[in-house]
The first five atom37 places (N, CA, C, CB, O) and aatype in JSON, in Angstrom:
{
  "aatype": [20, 20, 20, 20, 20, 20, 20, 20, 20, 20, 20, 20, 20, 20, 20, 20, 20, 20, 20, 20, 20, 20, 20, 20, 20, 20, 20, 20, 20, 20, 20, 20, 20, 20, 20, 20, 20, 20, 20, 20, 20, 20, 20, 20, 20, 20, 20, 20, 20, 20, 20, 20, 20, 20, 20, 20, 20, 20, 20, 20, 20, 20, 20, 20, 20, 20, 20, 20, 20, 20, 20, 20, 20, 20, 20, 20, 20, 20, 20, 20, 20, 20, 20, 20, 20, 20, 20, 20, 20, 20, 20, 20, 20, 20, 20, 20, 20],
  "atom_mask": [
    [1, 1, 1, 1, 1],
    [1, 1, 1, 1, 1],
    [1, 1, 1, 1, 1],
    [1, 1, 1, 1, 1],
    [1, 1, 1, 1, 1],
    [1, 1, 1, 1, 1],
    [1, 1, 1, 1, 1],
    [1, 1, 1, 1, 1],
    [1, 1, 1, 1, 1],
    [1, 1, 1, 1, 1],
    [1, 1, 1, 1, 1],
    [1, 1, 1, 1, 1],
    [1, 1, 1, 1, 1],
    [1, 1, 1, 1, 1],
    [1, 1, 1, 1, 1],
    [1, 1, 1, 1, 1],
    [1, 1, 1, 1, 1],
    [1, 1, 1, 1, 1],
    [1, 1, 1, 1, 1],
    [1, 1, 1, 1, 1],
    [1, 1, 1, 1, 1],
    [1, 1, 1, 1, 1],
    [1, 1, 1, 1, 1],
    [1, 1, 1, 1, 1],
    [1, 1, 1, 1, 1],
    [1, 1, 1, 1, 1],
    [1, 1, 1, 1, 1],
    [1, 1, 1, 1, 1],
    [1, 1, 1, 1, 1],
    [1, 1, 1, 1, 1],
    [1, 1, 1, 1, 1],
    [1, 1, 1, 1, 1],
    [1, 1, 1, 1, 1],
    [1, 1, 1, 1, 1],
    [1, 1, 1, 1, 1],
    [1, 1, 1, 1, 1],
    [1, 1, 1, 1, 1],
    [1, 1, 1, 1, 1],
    [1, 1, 1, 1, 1],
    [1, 1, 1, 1, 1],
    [1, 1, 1, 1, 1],
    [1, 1, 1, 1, 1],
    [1, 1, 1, 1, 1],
    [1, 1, 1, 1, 1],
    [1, 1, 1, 1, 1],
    [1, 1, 1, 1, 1],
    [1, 1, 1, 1, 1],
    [1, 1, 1, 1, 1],
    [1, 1, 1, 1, 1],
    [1, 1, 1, 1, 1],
    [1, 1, 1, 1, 1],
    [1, 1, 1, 1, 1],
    [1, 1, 1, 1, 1],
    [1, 1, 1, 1, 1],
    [1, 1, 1, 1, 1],
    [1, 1, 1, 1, 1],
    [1, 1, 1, 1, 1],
    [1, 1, 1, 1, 1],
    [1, 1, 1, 1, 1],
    [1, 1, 1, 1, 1],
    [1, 1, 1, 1, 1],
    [1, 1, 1, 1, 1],
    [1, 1, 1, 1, 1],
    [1, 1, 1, 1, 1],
    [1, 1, 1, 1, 1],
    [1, 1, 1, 1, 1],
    [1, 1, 1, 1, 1],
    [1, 1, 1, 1, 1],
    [1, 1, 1, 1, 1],
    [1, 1, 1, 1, 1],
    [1, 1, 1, 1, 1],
    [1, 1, 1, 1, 1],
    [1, 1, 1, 1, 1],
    [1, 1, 1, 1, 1],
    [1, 1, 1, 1, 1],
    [1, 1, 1, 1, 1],
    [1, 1, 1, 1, 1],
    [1, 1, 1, 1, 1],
    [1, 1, 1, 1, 1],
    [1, 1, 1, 1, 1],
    [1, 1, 1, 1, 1],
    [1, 1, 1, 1, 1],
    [1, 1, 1, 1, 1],
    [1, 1, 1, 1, 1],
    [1, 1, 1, 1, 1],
    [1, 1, 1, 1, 1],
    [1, 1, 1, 1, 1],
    [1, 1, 1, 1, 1],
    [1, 1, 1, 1, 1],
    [1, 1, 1, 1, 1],
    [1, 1, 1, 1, 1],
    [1, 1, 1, 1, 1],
    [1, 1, 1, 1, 1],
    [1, 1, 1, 1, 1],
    [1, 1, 1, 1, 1],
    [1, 1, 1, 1, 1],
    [1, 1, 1, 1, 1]
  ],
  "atom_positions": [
    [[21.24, -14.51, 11.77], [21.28, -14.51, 10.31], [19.96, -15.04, 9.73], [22.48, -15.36, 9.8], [19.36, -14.45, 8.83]],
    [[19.49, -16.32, 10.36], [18.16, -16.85, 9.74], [16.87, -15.27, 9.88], [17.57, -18.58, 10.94], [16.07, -14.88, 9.02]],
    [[17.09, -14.79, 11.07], [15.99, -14.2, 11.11], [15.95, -12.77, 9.69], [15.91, -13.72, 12.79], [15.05, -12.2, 9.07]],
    [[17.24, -12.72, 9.73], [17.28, -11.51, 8.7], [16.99, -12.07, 7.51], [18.63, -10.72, 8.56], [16.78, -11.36, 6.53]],
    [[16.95, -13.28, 7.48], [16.7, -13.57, 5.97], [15.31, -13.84, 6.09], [17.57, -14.84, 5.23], [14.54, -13.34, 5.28]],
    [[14.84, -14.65, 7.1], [12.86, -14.5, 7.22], [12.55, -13.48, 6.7], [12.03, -14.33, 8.73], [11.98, -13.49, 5.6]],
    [[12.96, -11.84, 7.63], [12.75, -10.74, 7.03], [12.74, -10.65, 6.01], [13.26, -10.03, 7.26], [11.62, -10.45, 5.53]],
    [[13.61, -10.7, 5.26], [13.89, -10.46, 3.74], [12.53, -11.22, 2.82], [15.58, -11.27, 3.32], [11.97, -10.72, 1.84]],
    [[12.25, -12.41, 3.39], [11.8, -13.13, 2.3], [10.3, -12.54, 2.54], [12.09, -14.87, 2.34], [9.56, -12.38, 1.57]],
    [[9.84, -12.22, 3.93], [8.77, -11.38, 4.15], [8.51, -10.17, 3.89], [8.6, -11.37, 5.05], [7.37, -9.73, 4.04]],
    [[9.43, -9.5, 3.51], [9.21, -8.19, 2.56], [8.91, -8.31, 1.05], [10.46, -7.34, 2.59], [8.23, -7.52, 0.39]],
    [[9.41, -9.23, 0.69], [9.58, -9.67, -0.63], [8.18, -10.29, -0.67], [10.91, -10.67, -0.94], [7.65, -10.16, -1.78]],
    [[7.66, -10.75, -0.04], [5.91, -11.99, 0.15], [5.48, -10.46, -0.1], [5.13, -13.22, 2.26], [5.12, -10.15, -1.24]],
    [[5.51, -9.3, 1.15], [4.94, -8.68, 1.52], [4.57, -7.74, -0.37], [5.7, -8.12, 2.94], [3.44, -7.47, -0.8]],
    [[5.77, -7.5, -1.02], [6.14, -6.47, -1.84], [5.14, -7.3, -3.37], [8.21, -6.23, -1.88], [4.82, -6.63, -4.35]],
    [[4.88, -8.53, -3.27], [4.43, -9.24, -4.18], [2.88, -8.91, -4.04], [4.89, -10.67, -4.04], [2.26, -8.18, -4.81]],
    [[2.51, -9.34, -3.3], [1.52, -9.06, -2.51], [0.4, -7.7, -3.05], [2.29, -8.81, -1.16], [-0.6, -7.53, -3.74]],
    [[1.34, -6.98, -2.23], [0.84, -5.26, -2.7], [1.21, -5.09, -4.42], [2.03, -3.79, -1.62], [0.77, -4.02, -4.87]],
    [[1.66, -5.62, -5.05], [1.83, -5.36, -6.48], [0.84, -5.83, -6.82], [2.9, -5.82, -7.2], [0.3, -5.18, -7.72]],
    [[0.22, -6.86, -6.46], [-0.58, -7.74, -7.23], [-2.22, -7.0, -7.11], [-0.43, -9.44, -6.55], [-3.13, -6.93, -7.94]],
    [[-2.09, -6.49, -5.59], [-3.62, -5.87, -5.38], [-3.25, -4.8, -6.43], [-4.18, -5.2, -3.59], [-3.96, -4.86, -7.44]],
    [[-2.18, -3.71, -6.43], [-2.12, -2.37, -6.94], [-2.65, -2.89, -8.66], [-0.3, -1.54, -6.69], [-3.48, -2.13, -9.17]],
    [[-2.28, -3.92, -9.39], [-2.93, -4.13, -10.06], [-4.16, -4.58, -10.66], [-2.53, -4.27, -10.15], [-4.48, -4.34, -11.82]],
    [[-5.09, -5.48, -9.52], [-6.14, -5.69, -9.61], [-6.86, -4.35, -9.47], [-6.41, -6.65, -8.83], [-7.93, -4.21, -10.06]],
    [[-6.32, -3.3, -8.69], [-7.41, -1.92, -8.46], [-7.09, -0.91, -8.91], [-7.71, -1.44, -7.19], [-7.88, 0.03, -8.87]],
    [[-5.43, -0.73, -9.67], [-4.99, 0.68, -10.18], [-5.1, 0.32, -11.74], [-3.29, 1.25, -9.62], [-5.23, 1.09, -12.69]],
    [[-5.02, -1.12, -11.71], [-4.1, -1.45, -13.35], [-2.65, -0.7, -13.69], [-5.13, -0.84, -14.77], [-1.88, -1.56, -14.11]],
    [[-2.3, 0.04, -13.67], [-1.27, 0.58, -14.34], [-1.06, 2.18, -13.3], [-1.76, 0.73, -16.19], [-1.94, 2.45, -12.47]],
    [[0.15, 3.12, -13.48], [0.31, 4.52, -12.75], [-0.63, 4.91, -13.54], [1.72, 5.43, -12.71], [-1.7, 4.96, -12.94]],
    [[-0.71, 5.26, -14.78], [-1.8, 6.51, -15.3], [-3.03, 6.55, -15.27], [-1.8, 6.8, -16.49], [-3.86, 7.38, -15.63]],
    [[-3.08, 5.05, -14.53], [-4.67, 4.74, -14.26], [-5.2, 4.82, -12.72], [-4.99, 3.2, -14.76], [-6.25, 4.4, -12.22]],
    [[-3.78, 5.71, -11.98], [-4.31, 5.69, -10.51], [-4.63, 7.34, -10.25], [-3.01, 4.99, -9.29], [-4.01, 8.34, -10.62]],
    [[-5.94, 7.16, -9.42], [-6.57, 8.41, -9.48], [-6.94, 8.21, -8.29], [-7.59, 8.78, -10.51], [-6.47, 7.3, -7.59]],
    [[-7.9, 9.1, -7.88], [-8.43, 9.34, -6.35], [-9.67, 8.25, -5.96], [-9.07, 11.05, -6.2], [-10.18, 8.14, -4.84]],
    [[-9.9, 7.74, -6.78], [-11.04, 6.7, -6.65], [-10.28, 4.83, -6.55], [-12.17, 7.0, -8.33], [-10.6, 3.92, -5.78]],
    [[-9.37, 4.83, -7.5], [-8.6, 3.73, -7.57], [-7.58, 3.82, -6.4], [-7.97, 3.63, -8.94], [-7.21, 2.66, -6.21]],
    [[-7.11, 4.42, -5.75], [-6.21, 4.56, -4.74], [-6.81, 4.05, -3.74], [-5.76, 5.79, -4.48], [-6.3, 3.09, -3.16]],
    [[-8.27, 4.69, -3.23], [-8.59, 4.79, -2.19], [-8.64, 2.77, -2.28], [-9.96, 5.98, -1.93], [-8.02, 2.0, -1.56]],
    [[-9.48, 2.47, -3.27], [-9.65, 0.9, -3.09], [-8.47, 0.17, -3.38], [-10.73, 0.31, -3.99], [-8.68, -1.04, -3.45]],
    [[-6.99, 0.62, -3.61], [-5.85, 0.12, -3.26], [-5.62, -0.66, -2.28], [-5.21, 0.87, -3.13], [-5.44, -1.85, -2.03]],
    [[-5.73, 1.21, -1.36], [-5.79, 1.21, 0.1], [-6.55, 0.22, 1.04], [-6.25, 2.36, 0.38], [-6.03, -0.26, 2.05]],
    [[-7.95, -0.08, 0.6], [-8.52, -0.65, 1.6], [-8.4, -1.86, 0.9], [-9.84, -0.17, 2.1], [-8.89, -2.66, 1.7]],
    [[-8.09, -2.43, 0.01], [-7.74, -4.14, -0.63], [-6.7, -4.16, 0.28], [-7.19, -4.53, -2.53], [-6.95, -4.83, 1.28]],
    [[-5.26, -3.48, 0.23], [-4.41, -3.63, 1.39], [-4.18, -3.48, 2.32], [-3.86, -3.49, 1.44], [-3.06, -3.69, 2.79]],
    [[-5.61, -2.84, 3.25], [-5.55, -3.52, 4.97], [-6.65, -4.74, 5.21], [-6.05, -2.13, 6.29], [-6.96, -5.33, 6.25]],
    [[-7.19, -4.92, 3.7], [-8.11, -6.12, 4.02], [-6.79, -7.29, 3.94], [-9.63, -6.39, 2.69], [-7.05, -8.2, 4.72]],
    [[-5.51, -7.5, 3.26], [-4.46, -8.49, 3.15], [-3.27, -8.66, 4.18], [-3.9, -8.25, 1.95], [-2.26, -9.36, 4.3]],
    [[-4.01, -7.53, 4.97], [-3.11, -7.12, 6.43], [-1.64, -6.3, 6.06], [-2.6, -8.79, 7.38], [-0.57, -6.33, 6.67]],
    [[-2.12, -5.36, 4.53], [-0.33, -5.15, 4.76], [-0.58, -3.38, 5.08], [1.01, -5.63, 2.85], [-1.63, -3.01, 4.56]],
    [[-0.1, -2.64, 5.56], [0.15, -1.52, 6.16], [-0.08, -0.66, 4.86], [1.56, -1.45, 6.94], [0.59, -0.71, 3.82]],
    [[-1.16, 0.13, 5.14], [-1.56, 1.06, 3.97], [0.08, 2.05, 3.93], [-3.32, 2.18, 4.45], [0.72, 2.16, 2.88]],
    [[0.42, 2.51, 4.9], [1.34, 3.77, 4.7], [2.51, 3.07, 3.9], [1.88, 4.58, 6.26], [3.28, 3.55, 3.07]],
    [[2.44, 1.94, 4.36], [3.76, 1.11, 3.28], [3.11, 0.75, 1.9], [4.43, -0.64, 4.01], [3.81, 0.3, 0.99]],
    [[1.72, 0.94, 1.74], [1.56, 0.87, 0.2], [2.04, 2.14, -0.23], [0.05, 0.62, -0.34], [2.79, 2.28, -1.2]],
    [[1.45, 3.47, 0.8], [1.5, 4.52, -0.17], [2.98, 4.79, -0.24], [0.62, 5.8, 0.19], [3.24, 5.27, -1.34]],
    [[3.97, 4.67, 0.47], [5.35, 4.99, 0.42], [5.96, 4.42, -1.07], [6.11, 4.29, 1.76], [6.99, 4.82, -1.6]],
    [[5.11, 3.46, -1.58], [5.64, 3.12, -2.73], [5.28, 3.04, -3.66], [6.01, 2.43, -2.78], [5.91, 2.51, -4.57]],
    [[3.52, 3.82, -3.84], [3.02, 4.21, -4.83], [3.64, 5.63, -4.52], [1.52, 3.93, -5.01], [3.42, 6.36, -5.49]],
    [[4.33, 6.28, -3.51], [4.64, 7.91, -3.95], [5.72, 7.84, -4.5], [4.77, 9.05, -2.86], [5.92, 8.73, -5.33]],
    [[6.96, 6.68, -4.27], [8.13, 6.15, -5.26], [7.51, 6.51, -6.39], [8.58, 4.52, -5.27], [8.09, 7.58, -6.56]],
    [[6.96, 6.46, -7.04], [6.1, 6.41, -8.83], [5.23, 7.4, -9.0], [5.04, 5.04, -9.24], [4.33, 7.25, -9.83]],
    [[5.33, 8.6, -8.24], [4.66, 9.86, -8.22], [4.8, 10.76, -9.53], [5.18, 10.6, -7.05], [3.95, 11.54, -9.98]],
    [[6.11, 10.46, -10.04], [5.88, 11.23, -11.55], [5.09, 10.43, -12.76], [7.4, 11.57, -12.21], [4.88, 10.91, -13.87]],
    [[4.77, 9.33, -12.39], [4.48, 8.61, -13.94], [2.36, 8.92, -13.26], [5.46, 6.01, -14.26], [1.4, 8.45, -13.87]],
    [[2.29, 9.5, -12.36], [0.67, 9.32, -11.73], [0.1, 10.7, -11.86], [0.56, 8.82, -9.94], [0.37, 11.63, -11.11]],
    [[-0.86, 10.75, -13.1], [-1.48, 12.06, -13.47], [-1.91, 12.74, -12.29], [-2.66, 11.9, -14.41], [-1.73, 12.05, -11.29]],
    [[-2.49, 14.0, -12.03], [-3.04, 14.64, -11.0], [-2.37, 14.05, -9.77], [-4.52, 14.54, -11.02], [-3.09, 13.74, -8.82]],
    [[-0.99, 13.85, -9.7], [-0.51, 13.52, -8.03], [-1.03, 13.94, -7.18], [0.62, 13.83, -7.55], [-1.36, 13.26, -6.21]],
    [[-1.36, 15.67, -7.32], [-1.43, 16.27, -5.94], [-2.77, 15.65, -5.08], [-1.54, 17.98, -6.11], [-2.86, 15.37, -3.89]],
    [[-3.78, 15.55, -6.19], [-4.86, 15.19, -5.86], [-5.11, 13.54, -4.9], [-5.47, 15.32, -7.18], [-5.72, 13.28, -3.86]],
    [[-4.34, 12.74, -5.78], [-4.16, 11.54, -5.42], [-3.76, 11.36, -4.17], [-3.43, 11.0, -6.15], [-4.27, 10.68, -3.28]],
    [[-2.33, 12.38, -4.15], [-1.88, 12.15, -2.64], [-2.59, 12.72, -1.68], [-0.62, 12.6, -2.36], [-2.54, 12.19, -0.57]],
    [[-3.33, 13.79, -1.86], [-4.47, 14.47, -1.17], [-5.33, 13.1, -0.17], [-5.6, 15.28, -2.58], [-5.52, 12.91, 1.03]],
    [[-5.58, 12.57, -1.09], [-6.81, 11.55, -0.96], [-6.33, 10.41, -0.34], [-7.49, 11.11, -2.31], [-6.9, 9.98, 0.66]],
    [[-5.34, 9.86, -0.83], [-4.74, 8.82, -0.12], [-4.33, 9.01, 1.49], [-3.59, 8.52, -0.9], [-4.67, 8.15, 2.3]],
    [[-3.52, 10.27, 1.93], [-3.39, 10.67, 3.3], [-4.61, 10.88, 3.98], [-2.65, 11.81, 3.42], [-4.62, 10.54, 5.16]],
    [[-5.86, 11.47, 3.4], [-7.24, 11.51, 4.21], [-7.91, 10.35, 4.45], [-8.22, 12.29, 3.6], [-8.9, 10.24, 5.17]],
    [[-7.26, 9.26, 3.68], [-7.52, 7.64, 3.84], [-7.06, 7.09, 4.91], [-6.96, 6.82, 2.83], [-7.82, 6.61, 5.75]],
    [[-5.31, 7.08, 5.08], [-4.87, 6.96, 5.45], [-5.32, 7.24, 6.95], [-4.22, 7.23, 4.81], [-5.73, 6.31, 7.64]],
    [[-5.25, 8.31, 7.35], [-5.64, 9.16, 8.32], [-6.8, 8.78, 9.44], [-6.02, 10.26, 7.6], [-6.69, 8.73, 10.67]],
    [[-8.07, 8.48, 8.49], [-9.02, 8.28, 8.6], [-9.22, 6.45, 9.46], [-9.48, 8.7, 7.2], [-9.74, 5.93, 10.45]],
    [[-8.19, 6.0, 7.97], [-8.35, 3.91, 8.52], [-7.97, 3.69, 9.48], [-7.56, 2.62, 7.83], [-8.46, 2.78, 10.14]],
    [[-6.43, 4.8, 10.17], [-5.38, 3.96, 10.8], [-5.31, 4.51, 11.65], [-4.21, 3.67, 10.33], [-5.23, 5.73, 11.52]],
    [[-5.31, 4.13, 12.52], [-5.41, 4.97, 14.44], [-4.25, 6.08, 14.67], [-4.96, 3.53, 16.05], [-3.14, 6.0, 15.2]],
    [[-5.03, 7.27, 14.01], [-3.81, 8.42, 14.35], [-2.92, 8.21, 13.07], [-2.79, 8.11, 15.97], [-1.85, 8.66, 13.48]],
    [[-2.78, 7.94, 12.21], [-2.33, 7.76, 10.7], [-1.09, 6.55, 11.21], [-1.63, 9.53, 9.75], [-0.24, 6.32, 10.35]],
    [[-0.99, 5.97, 12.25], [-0.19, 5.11, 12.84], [0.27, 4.02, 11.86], [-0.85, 4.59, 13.97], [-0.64, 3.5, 11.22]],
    [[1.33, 3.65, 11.67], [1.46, 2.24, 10.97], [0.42, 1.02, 11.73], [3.22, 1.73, 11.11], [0.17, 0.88, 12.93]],
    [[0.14, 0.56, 11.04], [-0.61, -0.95, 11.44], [-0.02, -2.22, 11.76], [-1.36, -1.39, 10.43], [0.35, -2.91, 10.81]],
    [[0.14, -2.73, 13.11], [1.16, -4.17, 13.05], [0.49, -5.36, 12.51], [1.69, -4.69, 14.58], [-0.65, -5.81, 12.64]],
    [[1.86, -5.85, 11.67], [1.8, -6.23, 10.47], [1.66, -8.28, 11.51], [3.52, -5.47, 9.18], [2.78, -8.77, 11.68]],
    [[0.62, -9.05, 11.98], [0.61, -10.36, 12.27], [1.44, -11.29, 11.82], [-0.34, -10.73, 12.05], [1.62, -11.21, 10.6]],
    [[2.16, -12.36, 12.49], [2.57, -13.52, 11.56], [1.15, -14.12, 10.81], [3.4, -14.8, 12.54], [1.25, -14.37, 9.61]],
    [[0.27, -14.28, 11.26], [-0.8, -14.79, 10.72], [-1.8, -13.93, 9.65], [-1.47, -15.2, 11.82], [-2.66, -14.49, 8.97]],
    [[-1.59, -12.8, 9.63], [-2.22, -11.96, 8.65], [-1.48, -12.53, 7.11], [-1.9, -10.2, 9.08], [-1.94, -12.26, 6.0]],
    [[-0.11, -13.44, 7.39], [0.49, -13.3, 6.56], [0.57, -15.08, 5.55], [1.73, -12.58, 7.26], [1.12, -15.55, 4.55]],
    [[-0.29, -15.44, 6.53], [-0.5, -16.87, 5.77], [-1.3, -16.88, 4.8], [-1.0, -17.91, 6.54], [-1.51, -17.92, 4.19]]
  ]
}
């Protein structure tokens, strides 16, 4: 039981986390474009959190984000490109202090 709740509270660190960069580099959805994404992206493997789990939840908010197609274009060639084989990235206890 403890460990599921660690989990929990580490998704929740984790989910704070990535909100906080998405706002220092997107500001807002209508302000995320192919240039602001990409430095999303790399603010959140510089904080150790798994780019594909940012984008899974900037694509949650895919209708309020002008030019999606483009965006998502760009973000997967990011993706692609950072992460060994577009692989998720393991996520450290210590990445997380």
């Amino acid at each position: 039981m403890e460990s599921q709740f660690s989990n929990f509270i580490d998704e929740v660190f984790m989910q704070g986390k990535m909100e906080n960069v998405f706002s220092y580099t997107c500001g807002s959805w209508q302000n995320c474009n192919q240039t602001t994404i990409q430095s999303f992206l790399s603010q959140c493997m510089e904080y150790n959190i798994d780019p594909q789990y940012c984008m899974s939840w900037v694509e949650q908010h895919k209708d309020e984000i002008p030019n999606w197609g483009a965006v998502s274009e760009t973000s997967l060639g990011w993706v692609n490109e950072h992460t060994s084989s577009g692989s998720p990235i393991s996520i450290t206890e210590q990445g997380l202090s």
